[in-house]
N, C-alpha and C positions, 0 to 999 in steps of 0.2 A: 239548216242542214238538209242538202235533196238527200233525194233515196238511194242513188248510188256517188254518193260523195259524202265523207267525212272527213275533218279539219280538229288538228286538237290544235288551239289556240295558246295554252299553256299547258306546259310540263312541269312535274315535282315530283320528289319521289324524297318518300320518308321511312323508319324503323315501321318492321311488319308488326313486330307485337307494343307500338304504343299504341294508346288507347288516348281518342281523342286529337291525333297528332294536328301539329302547329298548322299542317299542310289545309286541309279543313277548314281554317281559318281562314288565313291566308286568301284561301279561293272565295271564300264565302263575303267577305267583304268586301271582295273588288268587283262581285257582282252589279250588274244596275238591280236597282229598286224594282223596279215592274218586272224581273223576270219571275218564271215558276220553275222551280229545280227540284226532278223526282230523284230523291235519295234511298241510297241502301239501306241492306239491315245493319243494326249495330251502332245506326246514330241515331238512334230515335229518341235520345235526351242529350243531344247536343242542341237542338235549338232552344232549351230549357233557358239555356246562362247567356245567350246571344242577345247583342244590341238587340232593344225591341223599339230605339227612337227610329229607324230606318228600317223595318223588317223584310228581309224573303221569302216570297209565297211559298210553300213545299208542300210536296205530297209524298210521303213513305211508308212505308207497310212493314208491321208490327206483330209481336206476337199475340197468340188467340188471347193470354196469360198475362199482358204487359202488366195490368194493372185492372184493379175489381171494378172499374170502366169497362175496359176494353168486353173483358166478362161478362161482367152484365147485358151488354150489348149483344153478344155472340148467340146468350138465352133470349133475348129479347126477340119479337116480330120487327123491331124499328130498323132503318134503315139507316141513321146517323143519329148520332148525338154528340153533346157536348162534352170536354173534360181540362181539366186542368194539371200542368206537369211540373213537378216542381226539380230541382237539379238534385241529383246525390253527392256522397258526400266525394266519391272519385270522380264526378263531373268537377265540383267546385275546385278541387285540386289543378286539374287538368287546366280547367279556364285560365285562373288565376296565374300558372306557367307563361300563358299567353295574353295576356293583359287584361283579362277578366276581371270585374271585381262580385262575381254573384254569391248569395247566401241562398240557405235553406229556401228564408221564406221568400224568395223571388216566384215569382210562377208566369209561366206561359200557357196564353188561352188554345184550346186544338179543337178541332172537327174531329171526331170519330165515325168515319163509313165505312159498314157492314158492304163485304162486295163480293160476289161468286167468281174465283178469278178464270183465267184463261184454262187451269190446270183442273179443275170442276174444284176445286178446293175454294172453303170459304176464308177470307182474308179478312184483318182490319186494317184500312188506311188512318194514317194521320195527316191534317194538312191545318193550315189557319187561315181559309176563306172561310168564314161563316155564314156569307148569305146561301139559304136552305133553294129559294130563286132562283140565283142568277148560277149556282154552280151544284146541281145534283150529283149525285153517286155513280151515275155513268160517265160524268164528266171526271172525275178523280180518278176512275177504274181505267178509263182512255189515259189522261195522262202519267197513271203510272206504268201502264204499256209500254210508252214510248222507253223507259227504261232499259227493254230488252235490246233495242240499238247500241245502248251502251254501253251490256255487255257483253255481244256479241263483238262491240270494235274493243273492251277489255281481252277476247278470246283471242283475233284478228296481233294485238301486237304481242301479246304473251307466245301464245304458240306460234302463228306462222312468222312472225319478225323475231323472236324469241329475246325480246327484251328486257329479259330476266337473265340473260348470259351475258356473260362481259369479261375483259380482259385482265380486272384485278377486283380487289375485295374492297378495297379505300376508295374513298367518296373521288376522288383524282381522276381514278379510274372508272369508277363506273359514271361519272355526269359525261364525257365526251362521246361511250358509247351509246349511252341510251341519248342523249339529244341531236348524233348521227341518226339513230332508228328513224325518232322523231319527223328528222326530216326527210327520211326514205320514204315512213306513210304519209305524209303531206303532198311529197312529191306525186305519187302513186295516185290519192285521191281526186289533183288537180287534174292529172291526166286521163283517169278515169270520168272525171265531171266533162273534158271535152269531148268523150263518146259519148256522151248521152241522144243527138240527135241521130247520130247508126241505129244506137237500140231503138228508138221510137220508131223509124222505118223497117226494122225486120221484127218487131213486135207486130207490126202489122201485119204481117203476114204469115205469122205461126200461133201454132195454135197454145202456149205459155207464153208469158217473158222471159225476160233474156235479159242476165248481169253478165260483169265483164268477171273473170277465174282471175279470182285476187290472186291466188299461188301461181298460178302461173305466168300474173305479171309481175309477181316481188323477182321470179330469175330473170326477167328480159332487164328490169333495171341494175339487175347486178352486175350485170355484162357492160353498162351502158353509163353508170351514173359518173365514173370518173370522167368520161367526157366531156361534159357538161363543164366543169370545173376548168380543164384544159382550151375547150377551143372558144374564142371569141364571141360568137353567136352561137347560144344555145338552142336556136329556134329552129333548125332542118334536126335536130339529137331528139327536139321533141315529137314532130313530127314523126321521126323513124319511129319511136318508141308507140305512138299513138296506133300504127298501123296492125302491132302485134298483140296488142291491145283488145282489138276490133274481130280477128281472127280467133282468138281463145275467148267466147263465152257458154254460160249455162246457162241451161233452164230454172229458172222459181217455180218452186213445187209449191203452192198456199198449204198451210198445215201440215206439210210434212214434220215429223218429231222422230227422231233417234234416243231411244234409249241411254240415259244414263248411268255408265260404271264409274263408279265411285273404287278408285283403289289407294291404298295406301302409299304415301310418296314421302320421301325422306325428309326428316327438317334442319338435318345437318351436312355441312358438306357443300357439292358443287350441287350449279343448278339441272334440274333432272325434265329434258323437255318431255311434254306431253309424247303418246305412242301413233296417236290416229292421225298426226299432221308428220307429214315428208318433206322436203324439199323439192320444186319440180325445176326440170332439164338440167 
C-alpha cells in the first residue's frame, strides 16, 4: 500500500454486537502464511482456538490487566517476555460456530513487549515472533503503527463515504450500497495513485508535502462516475477527473493531533453521521 493510495481488496460486513464474528475468520484464513497482520483491541484471544498447522504472524495491543503476564510485565524493568493464552469458555463457543474444534486445554505461545507508545502511554503488545534477535520491541511498536492507516481509511469510508447509511435495513439492501461505496474508494484511490508524480514535483518546491483533499475529490466523482458506466472509453472521464484531483491539495502537518470529543451517539434507530465531516461542492 503507497502513502497516498489505498485498496480494500475485500469487503464484509457483519452483526456489530457479535463477538468473534465468522467475518474474522473468514479473512483470516485466506490470508498467505508469511504475512504480519496488526490487529485491534477486542481480539486478543481469538488467535487462542486458530489453526496453529499454518499460523499468522500478529501484532496487537492488549490491556495493562489482560492477564498476571501482562502485569507482571508492566512492574517489571524487562522489555518482553513470554506467555501462554489459553481460549475462554465464549471463545470456545464462538469457534466451534465456525468450524473450530478448540478446548480449554489448547494454548497458544505469545511474545509479550513492554512499549512506550506514540501517545507517551505505556502499552503491552502481543505478537508470536519469538526470536528476542531477529525482531526487538521497536520492531513490534513500528508495526503496530502502521495500524493507524487503518484506521484512519476505517474514519475515511465511515464518515466521509458514510458507509453506514443505506437505503434499507435487510442484508438486500444494504450489500449493493455499501459494495457501490466500495467501489467509489477503490476508484478514488486508483486515481489518486496516478498523481503521485505531480506531488513529488511540487513537494519539491514547498516547504510541507502535499496530499491530494479526499473530500474534495469524493464530489468531483460524484458528478462524474455515471459516466464512466455510459460511454465506451472510460479513459479521457479518467483523465478529466485526474486534472481536479491535482488542483485540490493539502498540506501534511507531521504531528499534528486534534483533540478528541468523545459524545454520546444513539444505538437505535437511523444511522447518525459524525458532526466535523461535511460534504464538499
Amino acid at each position: 500500500m503507497g502513502r497516498t493510495s489505498e485498496l480494500a481488496t475485500k469487503g464484509a460486513f457483519g452483526l456489530q454486537r457479535s463477538k468473534l464474528h465468522p467475518v474474522f475468520f473468514k479473512v483470516w484464513n485466506k490470508l498467505p502464511v508469511d504475512c504480519f497482520l496488526p490487529l485491534s483491541w477486542g481480539q486478543d484471544k481469538a488467535p487462542a482456538g486458530l489453526d496453529q498447522e499454518a499460523p499468522r504472524h500478529f501484532v496487537m495491543r492488549c490491556r495493562l490487566d489482560f492477564n498476571k503476564e501482562a502485569k507482571a510485565l508492566v512492574k517489571s524493568g524487562m522489555g518482553s517476555a513470554g506467555a501462554e493464552l489459553y481460549p475462554s469458555e465464549q471463545a470456545i463457543r464462538a469457534l466451534y460456530k465456525n468450524g473450530y474444534g478448540p478446548t480449554k486445554h489448547d494454548k497458544i505461545k505469545v511474545r509479550m513487549a513492554k512499549a512506550v507508545l506514540g501517545t507517551g502511554r505505556t502499552g503491552v503488545l502481543l505478537t508470536n515472533p519469538y526470536d528476542v534477535q531477529r525482531c526487538t520491541v521497536d520492531d513490534f511498536k513500528y508495526l503496530y503503527g502502521l495500524r493507524w492507516g487503518i484506521e484512519t481509511a476505517y474514519g475515511t469510508r465511515k464518515n466521509q463515504l458514510q458507509m453506514e447509511r443505506s437505503s434499507g435495513h435487510r442484508p438486500i439492501c444494504i450489500r449493493p450500497d455499501y459494495l457501490a461505496r466500495l467501489f467509489v474508494y477503490n476508484l478514488q484511490s486508483l486515481i489518486e495513485k496516478q498523481c503521485e508524480p505531480y506531488l513529488r514535483m511540487v513537494n519539491q518546491k514547498r516547504e510541507h508535502e502535499y496530499k491530494i483533499n479526499k473530500n474534495i475529490s469524493w464530489a468531483f466523482l460524484k458528478h462524474n462516475i455515471v459516466k464512466l458506466f455510459l460511454e465506451n472509453g472510460p479513459g479521457p472521464i479518467l483523465v478529466e477527473l485526474k486534472n481536479p484531483f491535482q488542483k485540490h491539495i493539502e498540506p501534511i502537518r507531521p504531528g499534528r493531533h486534534n483533540k478528541r470529543i468523545k459524545k454520546m451517539r444513539r444505538t437505535k434507530g437511523k444511522f447518525q453521521t459524525l458532526i466535523n465531516y461535511k460534504r464538499a461542492i
